[in-house]
Structure formats: C-alpha cells, structure tokens
mmCIF entry with sequence, helices, sheets and N, C-alpha, C, O atoms, coordinates in Angstrom:
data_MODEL
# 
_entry.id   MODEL 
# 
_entity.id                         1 
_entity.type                       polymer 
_entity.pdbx_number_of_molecules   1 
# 
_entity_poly.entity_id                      1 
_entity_poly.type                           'polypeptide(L)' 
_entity_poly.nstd_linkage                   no 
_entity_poly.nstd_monomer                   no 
_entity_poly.pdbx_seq_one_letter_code       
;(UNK)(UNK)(UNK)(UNK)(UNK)(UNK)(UNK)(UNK)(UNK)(UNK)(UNK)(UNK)(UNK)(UNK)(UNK)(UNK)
(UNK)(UNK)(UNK)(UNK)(UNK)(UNK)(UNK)(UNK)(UNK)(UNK)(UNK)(UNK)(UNK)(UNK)(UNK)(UNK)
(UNK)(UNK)(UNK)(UNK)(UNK)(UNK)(UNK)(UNK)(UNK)(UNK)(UNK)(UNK)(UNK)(UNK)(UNK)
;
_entity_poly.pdbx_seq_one_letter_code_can   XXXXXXXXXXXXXXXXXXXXXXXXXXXXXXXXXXXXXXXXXXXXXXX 
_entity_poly.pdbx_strand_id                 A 
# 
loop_
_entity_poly_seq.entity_id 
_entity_poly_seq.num 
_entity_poly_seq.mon_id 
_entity_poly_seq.hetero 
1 1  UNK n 
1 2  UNK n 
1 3  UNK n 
1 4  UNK n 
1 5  UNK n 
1 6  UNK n 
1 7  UNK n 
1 8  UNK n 
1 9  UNK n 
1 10 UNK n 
1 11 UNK n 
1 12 UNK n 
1 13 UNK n 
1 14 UNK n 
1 15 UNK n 
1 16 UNK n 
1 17 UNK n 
1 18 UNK n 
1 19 UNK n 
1 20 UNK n 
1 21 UNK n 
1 22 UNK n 
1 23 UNK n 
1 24 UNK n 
1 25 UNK n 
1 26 UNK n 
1 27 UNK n 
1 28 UNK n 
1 29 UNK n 
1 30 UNK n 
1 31 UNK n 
1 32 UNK n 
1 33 UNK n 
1 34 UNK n 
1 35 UNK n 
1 36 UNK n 
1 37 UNK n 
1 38 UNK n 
1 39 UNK n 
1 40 UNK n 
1 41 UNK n 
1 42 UNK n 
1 43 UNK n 
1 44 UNK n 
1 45 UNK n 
1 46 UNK n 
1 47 UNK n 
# 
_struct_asym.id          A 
_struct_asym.entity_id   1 
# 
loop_
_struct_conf.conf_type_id 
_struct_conf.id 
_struct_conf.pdbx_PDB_helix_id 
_struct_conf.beg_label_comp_id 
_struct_conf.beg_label_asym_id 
_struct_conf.beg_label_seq_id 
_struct_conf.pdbx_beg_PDB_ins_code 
_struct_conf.end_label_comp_id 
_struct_conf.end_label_asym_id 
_struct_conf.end_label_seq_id 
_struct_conf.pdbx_end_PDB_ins_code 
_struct_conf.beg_auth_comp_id 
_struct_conf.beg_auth_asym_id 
_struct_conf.beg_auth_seq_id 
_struct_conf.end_auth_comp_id 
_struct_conf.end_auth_asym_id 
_struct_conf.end_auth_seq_id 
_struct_conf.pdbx_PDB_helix_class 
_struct_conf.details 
_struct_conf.pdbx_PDB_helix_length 
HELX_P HELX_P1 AA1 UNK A 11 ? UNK A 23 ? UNK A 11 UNK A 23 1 ? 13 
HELX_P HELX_P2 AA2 UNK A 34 ? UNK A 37 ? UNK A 34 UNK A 37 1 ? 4  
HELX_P HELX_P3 AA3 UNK A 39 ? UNK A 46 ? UNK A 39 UNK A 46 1 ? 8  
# 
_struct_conf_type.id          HELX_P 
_struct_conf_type.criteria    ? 
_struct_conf_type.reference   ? 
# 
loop_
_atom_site.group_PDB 
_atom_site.id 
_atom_site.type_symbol 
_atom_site.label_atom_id 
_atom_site.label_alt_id 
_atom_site.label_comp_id 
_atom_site.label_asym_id 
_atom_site.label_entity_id 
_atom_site.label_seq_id 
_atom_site.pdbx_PDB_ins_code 
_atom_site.Cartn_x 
_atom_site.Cartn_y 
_atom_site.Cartn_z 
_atom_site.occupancy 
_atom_site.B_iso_or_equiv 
_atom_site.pdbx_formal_charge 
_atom_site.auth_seq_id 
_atom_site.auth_comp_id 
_atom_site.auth_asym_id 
_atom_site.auth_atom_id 
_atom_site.pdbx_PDB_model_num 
ATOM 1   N N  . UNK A 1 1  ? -57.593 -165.999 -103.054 1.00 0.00 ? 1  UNK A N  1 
ATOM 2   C CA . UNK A 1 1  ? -57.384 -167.331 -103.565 1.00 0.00 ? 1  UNK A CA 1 
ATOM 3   C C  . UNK A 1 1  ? -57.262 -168.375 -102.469 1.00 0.00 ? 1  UNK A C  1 
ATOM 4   O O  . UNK A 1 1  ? -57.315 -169.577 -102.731 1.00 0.00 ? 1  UNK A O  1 
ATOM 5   N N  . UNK A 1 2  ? -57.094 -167.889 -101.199 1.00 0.00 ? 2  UNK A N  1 
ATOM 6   C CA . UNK A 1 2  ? -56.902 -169.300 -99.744  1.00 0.00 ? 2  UNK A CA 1 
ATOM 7   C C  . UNK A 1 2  ? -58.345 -169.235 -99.243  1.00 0.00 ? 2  UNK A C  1 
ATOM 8   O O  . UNK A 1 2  ? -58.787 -169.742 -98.212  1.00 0.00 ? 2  UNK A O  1 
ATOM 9   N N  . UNK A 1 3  ? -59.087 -168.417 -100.290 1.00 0.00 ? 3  UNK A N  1 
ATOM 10  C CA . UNK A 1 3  ? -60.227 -168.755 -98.866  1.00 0.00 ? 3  UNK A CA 1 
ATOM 11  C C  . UNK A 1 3  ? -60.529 -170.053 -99.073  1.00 0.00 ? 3  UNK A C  1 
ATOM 12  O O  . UNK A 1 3  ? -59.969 -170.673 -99.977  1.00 0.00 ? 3  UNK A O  1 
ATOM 13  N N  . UNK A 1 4  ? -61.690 -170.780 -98.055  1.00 0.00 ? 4  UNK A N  1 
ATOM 14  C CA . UNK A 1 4  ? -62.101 -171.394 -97.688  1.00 0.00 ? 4  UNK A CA 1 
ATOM 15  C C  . UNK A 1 4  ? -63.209 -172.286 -98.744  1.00 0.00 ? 4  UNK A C  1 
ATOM 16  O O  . UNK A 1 4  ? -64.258 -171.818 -99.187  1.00 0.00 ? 4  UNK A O  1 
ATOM 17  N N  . UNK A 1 5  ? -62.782 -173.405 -98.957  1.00 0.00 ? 5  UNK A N  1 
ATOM 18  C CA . UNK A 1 5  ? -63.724 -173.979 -100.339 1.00 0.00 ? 5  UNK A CA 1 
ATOM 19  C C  . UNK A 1 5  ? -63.179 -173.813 -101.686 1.00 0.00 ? 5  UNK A C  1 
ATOM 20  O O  . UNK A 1 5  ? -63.679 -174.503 -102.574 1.00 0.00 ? 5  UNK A O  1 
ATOM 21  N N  . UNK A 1 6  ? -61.897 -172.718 -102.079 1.00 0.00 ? 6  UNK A N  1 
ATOM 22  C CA . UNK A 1 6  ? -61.642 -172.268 -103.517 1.00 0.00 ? 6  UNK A CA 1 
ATOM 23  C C  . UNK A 1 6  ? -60.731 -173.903 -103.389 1.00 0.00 ? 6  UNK A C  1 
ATOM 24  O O  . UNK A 1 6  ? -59.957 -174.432 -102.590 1.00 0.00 ? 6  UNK A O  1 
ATOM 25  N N  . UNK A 1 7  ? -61.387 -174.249 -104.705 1.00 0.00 ? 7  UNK A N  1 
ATOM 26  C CA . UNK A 1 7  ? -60.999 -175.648 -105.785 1.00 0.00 ? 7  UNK A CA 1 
ATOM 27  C C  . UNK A 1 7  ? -59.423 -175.861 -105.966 1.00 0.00 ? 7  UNK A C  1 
ATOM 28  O O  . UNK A 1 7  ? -58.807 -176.907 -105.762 1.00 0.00 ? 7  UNK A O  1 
ATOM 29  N N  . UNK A 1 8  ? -58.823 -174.422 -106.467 1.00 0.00 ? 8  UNK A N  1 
ATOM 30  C CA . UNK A 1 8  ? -57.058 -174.660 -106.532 1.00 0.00 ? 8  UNK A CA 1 
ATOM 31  C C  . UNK A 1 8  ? -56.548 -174.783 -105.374 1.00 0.00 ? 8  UNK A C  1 
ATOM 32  O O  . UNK A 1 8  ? -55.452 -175.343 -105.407 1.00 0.00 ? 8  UNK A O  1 
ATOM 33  N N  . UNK A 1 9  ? -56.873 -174.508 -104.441 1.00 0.00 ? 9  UNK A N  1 
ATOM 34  C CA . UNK A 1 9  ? -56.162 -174.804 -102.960 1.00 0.00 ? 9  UNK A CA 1 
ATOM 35  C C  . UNK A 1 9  ? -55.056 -175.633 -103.184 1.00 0.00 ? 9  UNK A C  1 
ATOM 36  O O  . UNK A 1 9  ? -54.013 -175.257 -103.720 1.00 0.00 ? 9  UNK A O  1 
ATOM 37  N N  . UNK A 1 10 ? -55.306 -176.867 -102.733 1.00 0.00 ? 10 UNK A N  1 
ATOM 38  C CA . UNK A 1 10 ? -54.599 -178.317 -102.983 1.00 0.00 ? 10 UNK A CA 1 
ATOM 39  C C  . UNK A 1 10 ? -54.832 -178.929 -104.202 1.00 0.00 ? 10 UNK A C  1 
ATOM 40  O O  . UNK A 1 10 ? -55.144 -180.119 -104.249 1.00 0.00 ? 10 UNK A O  1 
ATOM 41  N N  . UNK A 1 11 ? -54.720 -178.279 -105.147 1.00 0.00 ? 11 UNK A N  1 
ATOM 42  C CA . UNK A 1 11 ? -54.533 -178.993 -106.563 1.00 0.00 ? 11 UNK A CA 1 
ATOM 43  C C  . UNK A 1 11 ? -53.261 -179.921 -106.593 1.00 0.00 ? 11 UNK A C  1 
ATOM 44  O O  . UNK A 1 11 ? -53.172 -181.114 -106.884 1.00 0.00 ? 11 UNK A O  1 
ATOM 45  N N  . UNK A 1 12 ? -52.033 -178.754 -106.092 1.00 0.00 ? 12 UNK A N  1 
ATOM 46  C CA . UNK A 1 12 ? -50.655 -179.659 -106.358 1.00 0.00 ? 12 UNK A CA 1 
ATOM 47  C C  . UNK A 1 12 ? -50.648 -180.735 -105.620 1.00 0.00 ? 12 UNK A C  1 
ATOM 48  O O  . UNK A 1 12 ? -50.192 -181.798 -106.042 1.00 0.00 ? 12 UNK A O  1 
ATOM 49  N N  . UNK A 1 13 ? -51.212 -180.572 -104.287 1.00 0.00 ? 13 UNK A N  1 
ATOM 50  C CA . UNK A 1 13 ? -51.140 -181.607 -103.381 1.00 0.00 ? 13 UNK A CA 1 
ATOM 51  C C  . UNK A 1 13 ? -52.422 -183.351 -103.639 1.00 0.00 ? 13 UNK A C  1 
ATOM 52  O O  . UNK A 1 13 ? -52.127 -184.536 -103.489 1.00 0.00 ? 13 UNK A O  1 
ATOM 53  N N  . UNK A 1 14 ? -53.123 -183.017 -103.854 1.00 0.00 ? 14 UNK A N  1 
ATOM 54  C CA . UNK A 1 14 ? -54.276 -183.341 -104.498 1.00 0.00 ? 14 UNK A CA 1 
ATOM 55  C C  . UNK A 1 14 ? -53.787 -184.353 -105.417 1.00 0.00 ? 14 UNK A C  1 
ATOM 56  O O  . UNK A 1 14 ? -54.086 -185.539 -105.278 1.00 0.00 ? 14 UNK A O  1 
ATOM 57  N N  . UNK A 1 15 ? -52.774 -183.767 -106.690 1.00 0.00 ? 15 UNK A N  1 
ATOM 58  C CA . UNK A 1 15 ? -52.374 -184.107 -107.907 1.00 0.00 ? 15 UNK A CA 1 
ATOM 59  C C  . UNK A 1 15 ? -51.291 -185.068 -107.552 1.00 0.00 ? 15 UNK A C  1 
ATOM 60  O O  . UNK A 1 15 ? -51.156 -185.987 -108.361 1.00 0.00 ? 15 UNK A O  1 
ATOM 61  N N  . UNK A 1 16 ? -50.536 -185.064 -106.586 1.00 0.00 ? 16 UNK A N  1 
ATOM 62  C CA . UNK A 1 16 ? -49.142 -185.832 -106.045 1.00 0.00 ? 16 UNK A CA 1 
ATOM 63  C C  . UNK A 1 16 ? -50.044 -186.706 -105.573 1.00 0.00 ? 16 UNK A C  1 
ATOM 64  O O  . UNK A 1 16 ? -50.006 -187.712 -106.281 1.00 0.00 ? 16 UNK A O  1 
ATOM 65  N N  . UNK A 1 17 ? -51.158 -186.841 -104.368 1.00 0.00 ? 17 UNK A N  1 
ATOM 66  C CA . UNK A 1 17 ? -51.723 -187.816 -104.079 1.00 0.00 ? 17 UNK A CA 1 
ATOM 67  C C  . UNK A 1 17 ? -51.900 -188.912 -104.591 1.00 0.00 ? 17 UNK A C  1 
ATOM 68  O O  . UNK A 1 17 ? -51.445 -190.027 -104.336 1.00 0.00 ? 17 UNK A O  1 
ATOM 69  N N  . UNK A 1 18 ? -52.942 -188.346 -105.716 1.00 0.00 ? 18 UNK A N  1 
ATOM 70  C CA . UNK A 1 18 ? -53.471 -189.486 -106.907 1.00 0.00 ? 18 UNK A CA 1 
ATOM 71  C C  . UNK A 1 18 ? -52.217 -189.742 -107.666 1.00 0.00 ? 18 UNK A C  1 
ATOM 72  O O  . UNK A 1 18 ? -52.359 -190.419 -108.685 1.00 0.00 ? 18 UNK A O  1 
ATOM 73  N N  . UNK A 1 19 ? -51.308 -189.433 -107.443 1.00 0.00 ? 19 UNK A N  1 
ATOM 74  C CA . UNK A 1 19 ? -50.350 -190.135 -108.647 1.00 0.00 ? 19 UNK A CA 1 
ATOM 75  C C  . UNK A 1 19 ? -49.799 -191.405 -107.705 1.00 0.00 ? 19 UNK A C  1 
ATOM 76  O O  . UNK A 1 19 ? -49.728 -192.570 -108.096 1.00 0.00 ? 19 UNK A O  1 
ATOM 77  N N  . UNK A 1 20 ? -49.345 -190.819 -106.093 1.00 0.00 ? 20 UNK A N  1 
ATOM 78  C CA . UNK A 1 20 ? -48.863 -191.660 -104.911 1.00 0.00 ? 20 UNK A CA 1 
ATOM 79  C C  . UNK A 1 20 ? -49.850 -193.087 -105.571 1.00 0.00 ? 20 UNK A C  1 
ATOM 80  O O  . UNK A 1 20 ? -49.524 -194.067 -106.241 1.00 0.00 ? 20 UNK A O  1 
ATOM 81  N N  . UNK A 1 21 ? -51.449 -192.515 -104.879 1.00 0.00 ? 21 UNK A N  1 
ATOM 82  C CA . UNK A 1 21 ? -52.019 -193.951 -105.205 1.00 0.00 ? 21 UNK A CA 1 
ATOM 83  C C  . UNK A 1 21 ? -52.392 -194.603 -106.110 1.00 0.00 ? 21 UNK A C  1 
ATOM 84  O O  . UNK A 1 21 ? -52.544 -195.819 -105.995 1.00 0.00 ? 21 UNK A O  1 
ATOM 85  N N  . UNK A 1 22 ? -52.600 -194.025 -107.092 1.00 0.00 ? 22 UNK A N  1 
ATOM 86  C CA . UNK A 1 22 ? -52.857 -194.811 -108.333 1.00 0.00 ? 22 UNK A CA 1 
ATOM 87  C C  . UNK A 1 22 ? -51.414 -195.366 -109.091 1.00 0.00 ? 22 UNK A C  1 
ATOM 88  O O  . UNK A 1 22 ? -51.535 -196.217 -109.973 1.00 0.00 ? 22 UNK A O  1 
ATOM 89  N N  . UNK A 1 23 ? -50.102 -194.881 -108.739 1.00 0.00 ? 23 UNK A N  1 
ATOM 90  C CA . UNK A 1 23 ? -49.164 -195.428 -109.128 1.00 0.00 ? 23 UNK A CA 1 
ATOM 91  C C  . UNK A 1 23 ? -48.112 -196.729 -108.504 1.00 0.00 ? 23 UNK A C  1 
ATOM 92  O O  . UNK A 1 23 ? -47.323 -197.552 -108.967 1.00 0.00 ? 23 UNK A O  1 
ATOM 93  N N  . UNK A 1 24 ? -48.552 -196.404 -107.429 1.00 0.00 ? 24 UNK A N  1 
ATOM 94  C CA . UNK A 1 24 ? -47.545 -197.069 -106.398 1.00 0.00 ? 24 UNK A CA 1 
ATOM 95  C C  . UNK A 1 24 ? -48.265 -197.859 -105.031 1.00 0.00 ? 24 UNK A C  1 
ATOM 96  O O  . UNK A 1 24 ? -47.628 -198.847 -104.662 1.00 0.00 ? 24 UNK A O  1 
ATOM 97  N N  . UNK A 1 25 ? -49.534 -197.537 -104.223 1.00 0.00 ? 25 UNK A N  1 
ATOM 98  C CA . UNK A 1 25 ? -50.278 -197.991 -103.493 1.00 0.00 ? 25 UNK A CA 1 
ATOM 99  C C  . UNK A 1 25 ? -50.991 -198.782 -104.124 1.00 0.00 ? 25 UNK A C  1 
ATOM 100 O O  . UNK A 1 25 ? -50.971 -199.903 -103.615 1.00 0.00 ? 25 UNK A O  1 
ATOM 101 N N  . UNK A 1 26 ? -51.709 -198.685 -105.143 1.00 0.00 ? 26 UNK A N  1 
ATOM 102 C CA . UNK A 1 26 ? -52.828 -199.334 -105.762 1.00 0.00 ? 26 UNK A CA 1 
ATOM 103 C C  . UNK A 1 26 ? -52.803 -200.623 -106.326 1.00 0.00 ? 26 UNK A C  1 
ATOM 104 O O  . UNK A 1 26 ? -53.671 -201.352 -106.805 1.00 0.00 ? 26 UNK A O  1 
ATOM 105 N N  . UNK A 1 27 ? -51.598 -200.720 -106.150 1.00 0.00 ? 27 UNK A N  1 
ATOM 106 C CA . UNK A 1 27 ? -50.643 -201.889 -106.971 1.00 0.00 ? 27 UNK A CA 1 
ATOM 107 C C  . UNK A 1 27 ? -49.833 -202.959 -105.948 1.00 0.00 ? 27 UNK A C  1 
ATOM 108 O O  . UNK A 1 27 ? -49.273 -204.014 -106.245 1.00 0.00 ? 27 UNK A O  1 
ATOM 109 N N  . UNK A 1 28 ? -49.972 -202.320 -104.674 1.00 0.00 ? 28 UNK A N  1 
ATOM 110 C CA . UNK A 1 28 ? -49.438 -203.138 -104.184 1.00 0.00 ? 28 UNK A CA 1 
ATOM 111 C C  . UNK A 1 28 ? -49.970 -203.690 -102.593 1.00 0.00 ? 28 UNK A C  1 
ATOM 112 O O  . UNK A 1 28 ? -50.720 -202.943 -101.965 1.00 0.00 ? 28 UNK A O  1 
ATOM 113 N N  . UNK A 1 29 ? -49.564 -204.968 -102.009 1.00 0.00 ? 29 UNK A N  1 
ATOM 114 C CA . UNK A 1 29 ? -49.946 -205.463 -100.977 1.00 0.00 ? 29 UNK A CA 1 
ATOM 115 C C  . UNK A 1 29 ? -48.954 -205.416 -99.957  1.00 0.00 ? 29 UNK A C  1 
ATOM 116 O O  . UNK A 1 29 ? -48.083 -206.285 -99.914  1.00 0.00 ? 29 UNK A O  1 
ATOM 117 N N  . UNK A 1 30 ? -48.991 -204.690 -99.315  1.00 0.00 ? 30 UNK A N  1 
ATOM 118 C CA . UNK A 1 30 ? -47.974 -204.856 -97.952  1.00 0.00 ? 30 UNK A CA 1 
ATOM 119 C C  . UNK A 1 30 ? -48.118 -205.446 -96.482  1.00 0.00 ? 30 UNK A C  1 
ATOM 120 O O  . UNK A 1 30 ? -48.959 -204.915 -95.757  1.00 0.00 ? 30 UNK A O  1 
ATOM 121 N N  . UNK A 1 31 ? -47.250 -206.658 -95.912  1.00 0.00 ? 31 UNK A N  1 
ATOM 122 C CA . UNK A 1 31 ? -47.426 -207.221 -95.207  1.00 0.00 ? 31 UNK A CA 1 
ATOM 123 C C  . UNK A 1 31 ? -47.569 -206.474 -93.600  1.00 0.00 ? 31 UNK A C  1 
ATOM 124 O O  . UNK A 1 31 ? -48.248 -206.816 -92.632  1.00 0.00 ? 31 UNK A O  1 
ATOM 125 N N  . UNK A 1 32 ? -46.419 -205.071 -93.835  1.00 0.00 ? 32 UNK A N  1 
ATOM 126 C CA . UNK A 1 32 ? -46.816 -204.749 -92.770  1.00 0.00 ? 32 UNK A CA 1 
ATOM 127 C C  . UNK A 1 32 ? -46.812 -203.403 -92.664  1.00 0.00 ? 32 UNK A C  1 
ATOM 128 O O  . UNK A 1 32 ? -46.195 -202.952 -93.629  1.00 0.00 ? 32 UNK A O  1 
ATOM 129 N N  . UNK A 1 33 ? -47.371 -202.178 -91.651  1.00 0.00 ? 33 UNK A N  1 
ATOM 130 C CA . UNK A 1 33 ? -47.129 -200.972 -92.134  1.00 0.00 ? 33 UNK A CA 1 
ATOM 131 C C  . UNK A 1 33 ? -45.779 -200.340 -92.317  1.00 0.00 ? 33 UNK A C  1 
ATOM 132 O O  . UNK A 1 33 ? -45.541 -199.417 -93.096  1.00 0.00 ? 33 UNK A O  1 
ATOM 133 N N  . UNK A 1 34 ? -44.777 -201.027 -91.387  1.00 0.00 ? 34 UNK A N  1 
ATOM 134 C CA . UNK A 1 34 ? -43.525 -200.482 -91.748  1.00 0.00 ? 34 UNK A CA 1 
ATOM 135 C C  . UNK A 1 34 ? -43.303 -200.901 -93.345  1.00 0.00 ? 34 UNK A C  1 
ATOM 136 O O  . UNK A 1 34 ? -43.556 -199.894 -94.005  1.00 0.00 ? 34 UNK A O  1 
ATOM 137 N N  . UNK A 1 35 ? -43.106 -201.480 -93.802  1.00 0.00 ? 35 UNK A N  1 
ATOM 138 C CA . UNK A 1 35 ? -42.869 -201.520 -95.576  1.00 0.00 ? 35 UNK A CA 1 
ATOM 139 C C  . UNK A 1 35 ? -43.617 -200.967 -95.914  1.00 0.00 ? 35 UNK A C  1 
ATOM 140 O O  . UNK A 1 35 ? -43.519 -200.840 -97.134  1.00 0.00 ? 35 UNK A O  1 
ATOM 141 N N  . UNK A 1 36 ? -44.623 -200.372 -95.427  1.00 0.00 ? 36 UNK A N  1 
ATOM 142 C CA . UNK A 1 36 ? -45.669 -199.710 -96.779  1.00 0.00 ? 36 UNK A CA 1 
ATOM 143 C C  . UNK A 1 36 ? -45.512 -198.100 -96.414  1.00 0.00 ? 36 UNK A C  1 
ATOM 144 O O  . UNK A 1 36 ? -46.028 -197.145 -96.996  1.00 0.00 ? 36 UNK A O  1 
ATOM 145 N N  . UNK A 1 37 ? -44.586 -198.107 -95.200  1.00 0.00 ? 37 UNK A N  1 
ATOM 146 C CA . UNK A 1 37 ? -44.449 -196.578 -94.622  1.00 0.00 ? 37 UNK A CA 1 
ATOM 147 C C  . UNK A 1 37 ? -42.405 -196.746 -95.070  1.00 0.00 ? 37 UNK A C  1 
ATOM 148 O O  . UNK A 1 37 ? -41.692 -195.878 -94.566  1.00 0.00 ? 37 UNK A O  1 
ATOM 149 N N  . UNK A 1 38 ? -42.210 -197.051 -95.320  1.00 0.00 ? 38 UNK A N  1 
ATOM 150 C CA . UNK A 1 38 ? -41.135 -197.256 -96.365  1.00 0.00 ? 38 UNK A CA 1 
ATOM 151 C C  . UNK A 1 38 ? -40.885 -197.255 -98.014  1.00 0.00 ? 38 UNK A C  1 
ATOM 152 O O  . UNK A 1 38 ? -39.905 -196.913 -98.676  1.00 0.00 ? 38 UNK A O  1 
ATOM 153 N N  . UNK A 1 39 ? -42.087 -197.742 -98.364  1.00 0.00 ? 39 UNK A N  1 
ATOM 154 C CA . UNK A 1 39 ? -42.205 -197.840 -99.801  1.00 0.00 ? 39 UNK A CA 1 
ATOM 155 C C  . UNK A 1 39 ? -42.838 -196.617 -100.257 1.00 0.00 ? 39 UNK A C  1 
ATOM 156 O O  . UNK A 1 39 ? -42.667 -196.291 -101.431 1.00 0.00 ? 39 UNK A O  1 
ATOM 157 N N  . UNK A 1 40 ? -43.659 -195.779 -99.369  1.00 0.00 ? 40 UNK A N  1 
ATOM 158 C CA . UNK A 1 40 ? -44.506 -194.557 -99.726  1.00 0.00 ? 40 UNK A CA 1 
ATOM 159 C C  . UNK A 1 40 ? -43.050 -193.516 -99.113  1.00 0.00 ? 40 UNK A C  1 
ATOM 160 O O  . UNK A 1 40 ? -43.207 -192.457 -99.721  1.00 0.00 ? 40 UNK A O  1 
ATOM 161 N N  . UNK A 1 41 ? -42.042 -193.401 -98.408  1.00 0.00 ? 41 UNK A N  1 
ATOM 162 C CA . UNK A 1 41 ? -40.987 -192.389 -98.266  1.00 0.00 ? 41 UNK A CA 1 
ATOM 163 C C  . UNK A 1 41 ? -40.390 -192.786 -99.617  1.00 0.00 ? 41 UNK A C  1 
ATOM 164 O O  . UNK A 1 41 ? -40.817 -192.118 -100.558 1.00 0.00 ? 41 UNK A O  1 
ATOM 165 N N  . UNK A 1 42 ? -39.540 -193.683 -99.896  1.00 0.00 ? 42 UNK A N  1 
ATOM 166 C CA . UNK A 1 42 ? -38.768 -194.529 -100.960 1.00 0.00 ? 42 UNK A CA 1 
ATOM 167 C C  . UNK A 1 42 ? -39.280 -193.646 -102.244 1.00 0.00 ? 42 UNK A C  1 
ATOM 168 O O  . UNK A 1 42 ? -38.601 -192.926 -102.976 1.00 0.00 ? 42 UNK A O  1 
ATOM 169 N N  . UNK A 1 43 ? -40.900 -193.963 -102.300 1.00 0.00 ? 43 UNK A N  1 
ATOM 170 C CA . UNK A 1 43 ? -41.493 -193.133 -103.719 1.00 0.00 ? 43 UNK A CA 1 
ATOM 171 C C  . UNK A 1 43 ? -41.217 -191.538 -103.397 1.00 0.00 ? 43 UNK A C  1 
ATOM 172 O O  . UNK A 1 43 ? -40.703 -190.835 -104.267 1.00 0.00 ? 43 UNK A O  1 
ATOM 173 N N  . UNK A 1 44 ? -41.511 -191.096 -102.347 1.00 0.00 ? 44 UNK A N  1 
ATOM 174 C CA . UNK A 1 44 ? -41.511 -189.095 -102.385 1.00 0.00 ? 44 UNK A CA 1 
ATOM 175 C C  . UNK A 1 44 ? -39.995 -188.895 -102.798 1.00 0.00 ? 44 UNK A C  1 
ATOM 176 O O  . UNK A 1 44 ? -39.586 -188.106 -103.650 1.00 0.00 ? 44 UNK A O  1 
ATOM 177 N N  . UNK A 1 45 ? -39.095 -189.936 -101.876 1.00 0.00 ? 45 UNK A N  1 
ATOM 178 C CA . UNK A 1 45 ? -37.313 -189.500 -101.916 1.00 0.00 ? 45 UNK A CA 1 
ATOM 179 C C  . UNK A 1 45 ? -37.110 -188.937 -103.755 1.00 0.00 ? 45 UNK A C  1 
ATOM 180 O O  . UNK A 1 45 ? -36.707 -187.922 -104.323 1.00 0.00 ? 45 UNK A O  1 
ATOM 181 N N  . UNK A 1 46 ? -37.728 -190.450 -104.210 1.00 0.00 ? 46 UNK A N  1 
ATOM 182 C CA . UNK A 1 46 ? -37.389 -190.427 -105.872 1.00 0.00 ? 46 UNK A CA 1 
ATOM 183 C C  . UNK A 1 46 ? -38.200 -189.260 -106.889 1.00 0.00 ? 46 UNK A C  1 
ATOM 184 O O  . UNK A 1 46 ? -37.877 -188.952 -108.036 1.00 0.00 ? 46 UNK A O  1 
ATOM 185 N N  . UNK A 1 47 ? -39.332 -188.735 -106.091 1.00 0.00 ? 47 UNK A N  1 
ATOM 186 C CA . UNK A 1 47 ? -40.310 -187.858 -106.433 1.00 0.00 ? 47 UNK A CA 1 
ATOM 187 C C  . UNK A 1 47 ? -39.465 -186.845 -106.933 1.00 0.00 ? 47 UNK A C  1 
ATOM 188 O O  . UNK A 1 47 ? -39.947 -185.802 -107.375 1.00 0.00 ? 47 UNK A O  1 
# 
C-alpha cells in the first residue's frame, strides 16, 4: 500500500489540505506572511 504512485497515500493529508484552502486561505487576503503563517497555525491548533 506505500508504494510509489498508490492514490491512498496522502488521502488524509490531501483531504486536510483542501479543507485548509478552500476554507480558510481562499477567503482571505493577508498583508503579510507572518499573519497568514499565523492564521494557517491558529486554523491546525483548532483543527
């Protein structure tokens, strides 16, 4: 199941991604990377 190319690999990881950006990045404009490297910890903490 780890080889190389199999599809479930990073499903879970994959699946947290798209939720990261389509929930919380996608939506928003940040002035600088520290707030947006704050607001993306802020979301995993509450994850």
């Amino acid at each position: 199941m780890s080889r190389r190319g199999y599809r479930h690999d990073n499903a879970v990881a994959e699946s947290f991604f798209q939720l990261l950006k389509r929930g919380r990045i996608g939506r928003q404009t940040y002035l600088t990377r520290d707030a947006a490297t704050q607001d993306v910890f802020d979301y995993i903490e509450m994850f």
